[in-house]
N, C-alpha and C positions, 0 to 999 in steps of 0.2 A: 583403519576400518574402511570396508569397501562402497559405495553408496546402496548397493544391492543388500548388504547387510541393516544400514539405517532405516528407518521412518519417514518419512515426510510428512514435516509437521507441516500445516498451513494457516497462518496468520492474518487474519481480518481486520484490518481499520478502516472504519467508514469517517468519511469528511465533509465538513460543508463549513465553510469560513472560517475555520480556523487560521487562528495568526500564522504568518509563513515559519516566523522561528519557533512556534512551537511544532509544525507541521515537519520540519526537518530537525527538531533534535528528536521528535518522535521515533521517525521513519530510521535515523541513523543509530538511535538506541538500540532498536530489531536489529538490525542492517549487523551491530556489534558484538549478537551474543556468541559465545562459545561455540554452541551449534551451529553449524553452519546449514542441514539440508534441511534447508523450508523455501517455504515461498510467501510472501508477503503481498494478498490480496487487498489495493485499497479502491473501496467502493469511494467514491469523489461524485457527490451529490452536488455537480451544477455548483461548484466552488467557484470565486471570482479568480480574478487572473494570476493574480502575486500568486496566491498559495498555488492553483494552477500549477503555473511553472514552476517552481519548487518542487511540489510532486514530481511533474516530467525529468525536470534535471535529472534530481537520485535515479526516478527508474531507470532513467539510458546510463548512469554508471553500474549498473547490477543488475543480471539477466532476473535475479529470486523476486523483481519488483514487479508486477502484475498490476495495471492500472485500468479499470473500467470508468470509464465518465459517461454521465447523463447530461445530455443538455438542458433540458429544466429539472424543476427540483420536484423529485418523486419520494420523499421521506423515508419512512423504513425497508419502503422494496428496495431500496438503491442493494443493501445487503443481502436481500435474497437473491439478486439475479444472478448468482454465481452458477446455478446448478442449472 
């Protein structure tokens, strides 16, 4: 099937201190399903550094990884600024 033919889904995780190994068996759960054409928006609300980098890693292996960070912590807007 063609990607012109698909959907694009888009998939939202917002983050704020999350443990790193729960942040990356999250993110490579998505990263693993069947479907492949999505995009995986994670809003990153001013996370400390470990999860941090753990986010950045995965996105630079997989362009579908879309990372926004805030530098301080702005609560539930972190998710709306996508639009």
């Amino acid at each position: 099937m063609h990607s012109e033919n698909r959907s694009l889904i888009s998939v939202i995780m917002a983050t704020f201190n999350e443990p790193e190994k729960l942040i990356r068996e999250a993110i490579q759960s998505i990263l693993n399903q069947s479907y492949s054409y999505f995009e995986l928006l994670i809003a990153d609300d001013s996370t400390k550094d470990e999860t941090k980098t753990a986010i950045d890693e995965l996105a630079a292996q997989d362009n579908r990884v879309v990372v926004r960070s805030e530098e301080r912590r702005v609560g539930k807007e972190c998710r709306s600024r996508w639009s």
